[in-house]
C-alpha positions in Angstrom: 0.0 0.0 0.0 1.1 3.6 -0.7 2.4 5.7 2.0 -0.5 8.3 1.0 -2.9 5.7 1.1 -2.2 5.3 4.6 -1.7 8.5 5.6 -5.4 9.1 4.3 -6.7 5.7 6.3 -4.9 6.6 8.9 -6.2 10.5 8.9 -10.2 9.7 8.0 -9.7 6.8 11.3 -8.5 9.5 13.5 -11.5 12.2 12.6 -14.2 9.1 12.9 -12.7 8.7 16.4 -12.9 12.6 17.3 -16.7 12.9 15.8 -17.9 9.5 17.5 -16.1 11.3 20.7 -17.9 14.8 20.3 -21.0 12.9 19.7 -21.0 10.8 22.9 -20.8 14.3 25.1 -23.4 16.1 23.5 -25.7 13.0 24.4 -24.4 13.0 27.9 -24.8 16.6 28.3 -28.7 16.7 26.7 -28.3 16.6 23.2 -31.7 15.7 21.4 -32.8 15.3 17.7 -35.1 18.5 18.1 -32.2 20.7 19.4 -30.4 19.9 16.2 -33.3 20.8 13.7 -33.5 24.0 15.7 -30.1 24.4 15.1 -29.9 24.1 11.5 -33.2 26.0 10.6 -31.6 29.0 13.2 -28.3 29.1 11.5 -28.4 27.5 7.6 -30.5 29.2 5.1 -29.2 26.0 3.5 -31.3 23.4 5.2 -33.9 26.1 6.3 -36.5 24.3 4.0 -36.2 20.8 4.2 -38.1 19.1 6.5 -36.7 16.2 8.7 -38.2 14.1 10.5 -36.4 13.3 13.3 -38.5 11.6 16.1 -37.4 11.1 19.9 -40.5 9.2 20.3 -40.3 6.6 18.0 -39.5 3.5 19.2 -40.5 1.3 16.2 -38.1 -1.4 15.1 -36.0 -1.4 12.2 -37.7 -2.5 9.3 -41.2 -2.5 10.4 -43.7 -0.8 7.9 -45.7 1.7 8.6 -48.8 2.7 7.1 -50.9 4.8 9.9 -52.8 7.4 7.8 -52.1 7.4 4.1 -51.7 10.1 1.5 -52.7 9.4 -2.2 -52.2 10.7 -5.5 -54.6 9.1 -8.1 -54.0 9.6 -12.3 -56.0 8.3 -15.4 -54.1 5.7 -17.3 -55.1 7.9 -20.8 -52.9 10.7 -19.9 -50.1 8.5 -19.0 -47.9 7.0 -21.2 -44.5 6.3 -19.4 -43.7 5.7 -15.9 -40.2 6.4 -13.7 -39.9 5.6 -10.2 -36.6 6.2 -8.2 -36.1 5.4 -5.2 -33.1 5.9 -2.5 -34.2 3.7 0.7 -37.7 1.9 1.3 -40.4 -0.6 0.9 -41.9 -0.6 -2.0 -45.1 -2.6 -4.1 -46.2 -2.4 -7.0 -49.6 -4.1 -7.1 -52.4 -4.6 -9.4 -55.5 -1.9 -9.0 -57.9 -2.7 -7.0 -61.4 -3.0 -8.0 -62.7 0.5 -6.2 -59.7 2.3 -7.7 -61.8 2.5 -10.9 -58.2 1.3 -13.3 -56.7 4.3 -12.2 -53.3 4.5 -11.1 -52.9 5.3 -7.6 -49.9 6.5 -5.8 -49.4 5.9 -1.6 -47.6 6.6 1.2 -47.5 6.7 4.6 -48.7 9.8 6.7 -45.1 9.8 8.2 -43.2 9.2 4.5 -45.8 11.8 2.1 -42.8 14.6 3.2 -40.5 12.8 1.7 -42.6 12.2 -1.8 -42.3 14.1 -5.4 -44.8 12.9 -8.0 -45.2 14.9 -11.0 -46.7 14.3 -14.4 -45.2 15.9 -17.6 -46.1 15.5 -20.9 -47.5 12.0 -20.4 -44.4 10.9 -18.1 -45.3 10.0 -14.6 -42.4 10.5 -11.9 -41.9 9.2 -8.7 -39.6 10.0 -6.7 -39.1 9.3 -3.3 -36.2 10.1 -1.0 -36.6 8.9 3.0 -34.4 10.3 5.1 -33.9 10.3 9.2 -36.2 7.6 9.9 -36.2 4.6 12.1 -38.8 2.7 10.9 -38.9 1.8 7.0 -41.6 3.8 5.2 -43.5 1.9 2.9 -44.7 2.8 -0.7 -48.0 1.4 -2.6 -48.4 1.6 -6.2 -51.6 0.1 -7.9 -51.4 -0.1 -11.6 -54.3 -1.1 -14.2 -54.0 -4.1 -15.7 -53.6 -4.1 -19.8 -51.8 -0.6 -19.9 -49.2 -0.8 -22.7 -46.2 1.6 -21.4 -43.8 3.5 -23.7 -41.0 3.1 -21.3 -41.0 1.8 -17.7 -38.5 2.5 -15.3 -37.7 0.8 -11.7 -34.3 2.7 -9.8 -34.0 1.3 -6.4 -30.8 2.7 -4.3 -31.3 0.6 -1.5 -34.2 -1.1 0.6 -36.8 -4.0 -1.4 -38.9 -3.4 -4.0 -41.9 -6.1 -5.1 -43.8 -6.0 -8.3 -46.4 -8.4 -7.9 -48.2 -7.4 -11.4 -47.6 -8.0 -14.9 -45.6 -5.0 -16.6 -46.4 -4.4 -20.7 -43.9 -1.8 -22.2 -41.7 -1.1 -25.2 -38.6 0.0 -23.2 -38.5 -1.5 -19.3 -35.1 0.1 -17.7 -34.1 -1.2 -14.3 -31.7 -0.3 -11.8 -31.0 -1.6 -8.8 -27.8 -0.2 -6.0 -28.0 -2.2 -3.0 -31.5 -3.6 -2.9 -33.8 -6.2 -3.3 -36.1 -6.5 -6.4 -37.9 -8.5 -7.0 -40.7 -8.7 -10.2 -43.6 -10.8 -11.4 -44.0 -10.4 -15.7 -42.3 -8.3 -18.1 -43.1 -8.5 -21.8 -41.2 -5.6 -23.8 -39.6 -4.9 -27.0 -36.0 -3.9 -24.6 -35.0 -4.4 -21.3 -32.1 -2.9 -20.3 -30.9 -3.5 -16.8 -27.9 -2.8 -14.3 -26.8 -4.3 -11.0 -24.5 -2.6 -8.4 -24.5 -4.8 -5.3 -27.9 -5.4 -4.8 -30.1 -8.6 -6.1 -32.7 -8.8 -8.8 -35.3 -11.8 -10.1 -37.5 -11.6 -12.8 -40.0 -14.8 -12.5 -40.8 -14.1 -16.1 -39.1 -11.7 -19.2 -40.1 -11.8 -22.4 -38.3 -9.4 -24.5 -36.4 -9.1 -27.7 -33.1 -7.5 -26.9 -32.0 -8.1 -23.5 -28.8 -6.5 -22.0 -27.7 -6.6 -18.7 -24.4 -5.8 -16.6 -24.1 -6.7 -13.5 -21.3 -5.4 -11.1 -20.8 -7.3 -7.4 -24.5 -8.3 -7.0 -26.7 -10.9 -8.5 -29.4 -11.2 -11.0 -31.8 -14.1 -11.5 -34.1 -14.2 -14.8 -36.3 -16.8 -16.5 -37.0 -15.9 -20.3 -39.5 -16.8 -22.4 -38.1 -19.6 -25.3 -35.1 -21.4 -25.8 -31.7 -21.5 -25.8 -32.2 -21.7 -29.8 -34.2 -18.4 -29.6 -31.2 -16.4 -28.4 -27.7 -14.2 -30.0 -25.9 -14.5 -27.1 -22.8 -12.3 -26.2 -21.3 -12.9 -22.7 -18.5 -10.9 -20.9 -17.2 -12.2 -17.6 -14.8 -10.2 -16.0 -14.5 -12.3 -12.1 -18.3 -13.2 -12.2 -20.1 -16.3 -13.2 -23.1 -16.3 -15.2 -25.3 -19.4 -14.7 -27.1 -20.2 -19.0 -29.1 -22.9 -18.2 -27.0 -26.1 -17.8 -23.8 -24.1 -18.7 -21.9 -22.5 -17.1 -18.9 -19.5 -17.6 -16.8 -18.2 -15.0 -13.2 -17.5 -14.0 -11.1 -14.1 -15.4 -11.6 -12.5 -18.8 -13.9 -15.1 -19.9 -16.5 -14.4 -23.1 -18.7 -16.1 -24.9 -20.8 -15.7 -28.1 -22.9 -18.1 -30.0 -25.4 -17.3 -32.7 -28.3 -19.8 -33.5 -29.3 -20.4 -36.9 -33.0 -19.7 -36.0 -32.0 -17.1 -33.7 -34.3 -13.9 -33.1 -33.7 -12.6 -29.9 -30.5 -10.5 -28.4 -29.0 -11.3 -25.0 -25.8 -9.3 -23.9 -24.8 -9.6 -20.6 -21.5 -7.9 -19.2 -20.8 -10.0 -15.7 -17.9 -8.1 -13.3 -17.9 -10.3 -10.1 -21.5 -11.0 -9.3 -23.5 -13.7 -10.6 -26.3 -14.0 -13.2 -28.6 -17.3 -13.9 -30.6 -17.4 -16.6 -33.1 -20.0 -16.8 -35.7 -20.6 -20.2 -39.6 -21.0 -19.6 -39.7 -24.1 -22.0 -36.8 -25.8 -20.5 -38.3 -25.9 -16.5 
C-alpha cells in the first residue's frame, strides 16, 4: 500500500474517532434530535426548507412498515404513457388496481413518509420520486397499476431497501436499476429491457423481450425468459463473475462467450464483473 494511502486511512480513522467522541458528550450533556433541527433551521439558510423528521418518540423497530394514515395521489391511465420511479431507501409494491380504484393508477404513502414524496406528471411521463431520510422505521410505498396498460417506457431505480412487483408490466422500453437492494418482479413482456446491477439482487420470474442487456457489477441477478436456448444471439462478458445459461456454465477471469443460432431472433448481452447472473428458459423448466 502507498504511503498516501495510509496517511489518508490513517487521517479519516482519527476524525471518525474525534466525531464519534464529540457525539457521545453532547448525548451526555442533553443533546436531542429536536435541538439539532432547531439548530440548523436557526443558523443554515441552506437546510432552512427541508423538512426532517427526526423523532425522539419513536420506538418502532427497524424495518417495520408503517402505514398509519395514508396520502394518495390518483392519475388516469389515458394521460399517462411512461412511468419512472426512483427510489433511495424503502419498501416498496407495485400491485395490481384494485377493483374500487376504478383502473386508475394510484400513488401511496405513509402519513409519516408523504414529506419525503415528489410525484409529478409531464407531458405524459409519470415521476416518482421518493427520498426517506432520518427515519427509524422503514416507510413503505404502494403503487396500484391497471391491468392491460401498454407503457412507452417503464423505469424501476432502487438505491437501497426492497422493491416487489407483484403485477404484470407491458412496455416497449422496461429500464431497471438496482444499487444495494432487493427487487424482486412478477412479468415483463417488452420490446428492450435494459438492466444494471451494483450490489444489490434482482429476479425476474418471467421476461419476455427481444433485446436483453444486462451488466451486472458485485451483486446478482436471477431471470427466467421466455423460449429457448435456440431463440437467443448471445454475447457474454465475464470479467470475475459467473453467469449461470441454463446447464452451462462460464466463470473464472476475462472469460467471453458468443454463440449465434441459426434460427435465432432474440439478443442477449450480458457484461458480468464479479456477481452472478442465472438465466433460466420457460420451456426448458
Amino acid at each position: 500500500m502507498k504511503k498516501w494511502v495510509k496517511g489518508l486511512l490513517i487521517t479519516a480513522a482519527v476524525i471518525l474517532v474525534i466525531g464519534f467522541g464529540f457525539l457521545g458528550a453532547a448525548f451526555c450533556t442533553g443533546f436531542t434530535s429536536q435541538a439539532a433541527r432547531e439548530t440548523f433551521h436557526k443558523y443554515s439558510g441552506y437546510f432552512s426548507d427541508w423538512d426532517f423528521v427526526w423523532d425522539d418518540d419513536d420506538d418502532e423497530t427497524e424495518g417495520s412498515v408503517d402505514m398509519t394514515g395514508v396520502k394518495e395521489y390518483t392519475f388516469s391511465p389515458q394521460e399517462i404513457h411512461s412511468l419512472e420511479l426512483e427510489v433511495k431507501k424503502a419498501h416498496v409494491k407495485i400491485l395490481p388496481a384494485e377493483k374500487e380504484m376504478e383502473e386508475k393508477i394510484v400513488v401511496q404513502v405513509s402519513e409519516k413518509g408523504r414529506n419525503d414524496l415528489e410525484v409529478r406528471q409531464e407531458e405524459g411521463v409519470l415521476t416518482i420520486d421518493y427520498e426517506p431520510v432520518f427515519q427509524k422505521n422503514q416507510k413503505v410505498l404502494l403503487l396500484y397499476l391497471p391491468k392491460d396498460v401498454q407503457w412507452d417506457e417503464f423505469s424501476l431505480s432502487l438505491g437501497a431497501g426492497k422493491l416487489e412487483c407483484e403485477t404484470d408490466i407491458n412496455a416497449n422500453e422496461f429500464d431497471l436499476s438496482i444499487g444495494a437492494g432487493q427487487m424482486t418482479i412478477g412479468s415483463v413482456k417488452t420490446d428492450e429491457f435494459d438492466c444494471e446491477v451494483g450490489a444489490g439482487e434482482g429476479r425476474i420470474e418471467y421476461l419476455d423481450a427481444s433485446k436483453i442487456q444486462m451488466e451486472i457489477g458485485a451483486g446478482s441477478f436471477h431471470a427466467t425468459l421466455a423460449g429457448s436456448r435456440e431463440d437467443y444471439i448471445t454475447n457474454f462478458d465475464v470479467a470475475a463473475g459467473s453467469i449461470q445459461y441454463g446447464t452451462e456454465k462460464y466463470s473464472g477471469l476475462a472469460n467471453t462467450h458468443t454463440y449465434h443460432p441459426k434460427d435465432g431472433t432474440r439478443v442477449l448481452e450480458i457484461e458480468c464483473a464479479a456477481g452472478e447472473t442465472t438465466i433460466q428458459f420457460k420451456e426448458e423448466i
